[in-house]
LUMNUVEX-271051 format. One line per field, with one value per residue (C-alpha): x, y, z; residue in one letter. Coordinates in steps of 0.2 Angstrom, whole numbers. Layout:
BEGIN
c1 = (X:...) $
c2 = (Y:...) $
c3 = (Z:...) $
resn = (A:...) $
// end
This chain:
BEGIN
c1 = (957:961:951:953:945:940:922:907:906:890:886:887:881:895:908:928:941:957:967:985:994:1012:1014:1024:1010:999:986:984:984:969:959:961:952:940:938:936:922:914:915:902:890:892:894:912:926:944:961:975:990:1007:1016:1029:1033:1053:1051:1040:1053:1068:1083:1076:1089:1077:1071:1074:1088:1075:1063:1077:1082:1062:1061:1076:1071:1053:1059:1059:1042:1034:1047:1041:1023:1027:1040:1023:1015:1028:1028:1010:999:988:978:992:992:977:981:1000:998:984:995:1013:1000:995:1014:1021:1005:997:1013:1026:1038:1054:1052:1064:1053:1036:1041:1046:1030:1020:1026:1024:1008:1000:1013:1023:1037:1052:1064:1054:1060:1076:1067:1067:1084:1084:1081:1075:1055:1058:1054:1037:1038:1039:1027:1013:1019:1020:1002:995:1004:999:981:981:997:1014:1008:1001:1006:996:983:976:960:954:933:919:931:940:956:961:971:963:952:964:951:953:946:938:921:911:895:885:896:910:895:889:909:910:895:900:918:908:897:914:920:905:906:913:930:930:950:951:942:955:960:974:974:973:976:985:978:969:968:957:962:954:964) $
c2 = (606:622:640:654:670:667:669:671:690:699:710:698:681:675:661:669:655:656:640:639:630:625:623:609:597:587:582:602:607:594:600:619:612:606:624:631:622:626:642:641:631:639:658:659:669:663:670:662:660:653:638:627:607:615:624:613:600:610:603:586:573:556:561:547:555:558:568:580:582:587:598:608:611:615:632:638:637:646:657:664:664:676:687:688:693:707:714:714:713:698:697:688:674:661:664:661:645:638:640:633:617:615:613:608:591:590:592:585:599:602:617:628:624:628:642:650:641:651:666:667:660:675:688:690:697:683:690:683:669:673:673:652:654:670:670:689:687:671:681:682:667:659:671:663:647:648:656:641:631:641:640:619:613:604:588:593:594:607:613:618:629:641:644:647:648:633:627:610:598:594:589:575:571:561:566:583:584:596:602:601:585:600:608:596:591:608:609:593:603:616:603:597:615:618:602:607:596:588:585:570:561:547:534:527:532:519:530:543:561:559:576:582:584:603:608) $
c3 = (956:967:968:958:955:937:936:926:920:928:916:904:911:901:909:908:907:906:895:897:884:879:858:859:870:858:871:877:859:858:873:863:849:862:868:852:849:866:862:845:857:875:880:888:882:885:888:880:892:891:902:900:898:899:914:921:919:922:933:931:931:929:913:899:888:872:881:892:869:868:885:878:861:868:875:855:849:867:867:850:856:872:862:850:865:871:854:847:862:868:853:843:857:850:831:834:845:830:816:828:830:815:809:825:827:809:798:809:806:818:829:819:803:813:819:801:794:808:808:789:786:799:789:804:806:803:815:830:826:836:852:851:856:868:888:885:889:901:917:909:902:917:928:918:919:938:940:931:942:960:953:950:959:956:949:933:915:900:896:912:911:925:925:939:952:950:940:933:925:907:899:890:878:858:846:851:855:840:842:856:862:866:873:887:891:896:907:914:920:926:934:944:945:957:969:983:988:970:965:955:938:930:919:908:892:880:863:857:850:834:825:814:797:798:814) $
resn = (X:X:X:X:X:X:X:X:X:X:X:X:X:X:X:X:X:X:X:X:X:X:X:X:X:X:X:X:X:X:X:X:X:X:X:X:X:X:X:X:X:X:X:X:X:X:X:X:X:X:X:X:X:X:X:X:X:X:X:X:X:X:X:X:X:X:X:X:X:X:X:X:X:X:X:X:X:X:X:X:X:X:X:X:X:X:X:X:X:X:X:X:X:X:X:X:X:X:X:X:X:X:X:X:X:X:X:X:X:X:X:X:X:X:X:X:X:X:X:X:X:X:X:X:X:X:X:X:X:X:X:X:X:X:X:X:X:X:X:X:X:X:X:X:X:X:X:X:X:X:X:X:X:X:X:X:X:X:X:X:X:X:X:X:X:X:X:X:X:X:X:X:X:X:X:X:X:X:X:X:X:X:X:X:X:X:X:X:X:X:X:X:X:X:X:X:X:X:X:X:X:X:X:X:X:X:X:X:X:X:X:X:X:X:X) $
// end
């Protein structure tokens, strides 16, 4: 975990995090549905942020040949999400990445497919769809990527989340919490957030995501 500015809001008494996200990560598109569900149970409002398995990744020459295939499709479908971004404002961010994960994770659908399916179920314009296979936004593409990666450090994949101060790694959590479950795994974060010299809480995984059936 490393410091950040991100704090609770005074005027408000509300907690302000920050959840960077690549579309194409199963187990950061798990810990959004986590946060989602904080959010009905816990007064915290979040900004939505871009990174980047492909960039994270990039140059890499020891990766196993299928994965280097999914790093360079992956630029397609966060590419979308930041031209999204450049051209309707940071309000399109959440709704775009929910409906690229429910066709990218719960239907299984090829990026190219996704993408279409995205764009057309939030009556998008289809045309951004170009930007899967454009370098045009990824200066800003990869600015937000790098600022999640100054906050938390080099040895970390997505999602990473920025609150009280303190950014992280995870949660890698299956199935998402619901309820007040989501509710007191978030208090628990915030617990670690504010213990002073706390890095580090693992194990192996010994599951894959399991997603619900509702997104």
């Amino acid at each position: 975990m490393a410091r950040v500015s991100t704090e609770t809001t005074p005027a408000t008494g509300r907690a302000a995090a920050e959840f960077w996200f690549d579309p194409l990560c199963p187990w950061a598109w798990m810990t959004s549905r986590w946060m989602g569900h904080v959010q009905q149970v816990r007064d915290v409002d979040v900004t939505w942020s871009v990174m980047s398995l492909s960039v994270l990744n990039e140059g890499r020459e020891d990766l196993p040949e299928k994965y280097r295939e999914l790093m360079d499709a992956g630029w397609g479908p966060v590419r979308v999400v930041v031209a999204a971004r450049h051209t309707l404002g940071d309000d399109i961010v959440k709704p775009l990445y929910d409906a690229l994960g429910k066709h990218i994770h719960h239907r299984e659908e090829d990026y190219d497919t996704a993408i279409a399916g995205a764009l057309a179920d939030l009556d998008l314009p289809a045309e951004l769809a170009e930007a899967a296979r454009s370098d045009e936004h990824d200066d800003e593409l990869r600015a937000s990527h790098q600022r999640a990666i100054d906050l938390v450090g080099d040895d970390v994949g997505t999602p990473v989340v920025a609150v009280d101060g303190v950014a992280f790694f995870g949660p890698v959590v299956t199935p998402a919490p619901k309820g007040e479950a989501a509710g007191l795994l978030w208090d628990g974060c915030l617990l670690l957030a504010r213990t002073p010299g706390f890095y580090e809480l693992k194990r192996s995984r010994t599951q894959g995501p399991i997603f619900d059936t509702e997104g």
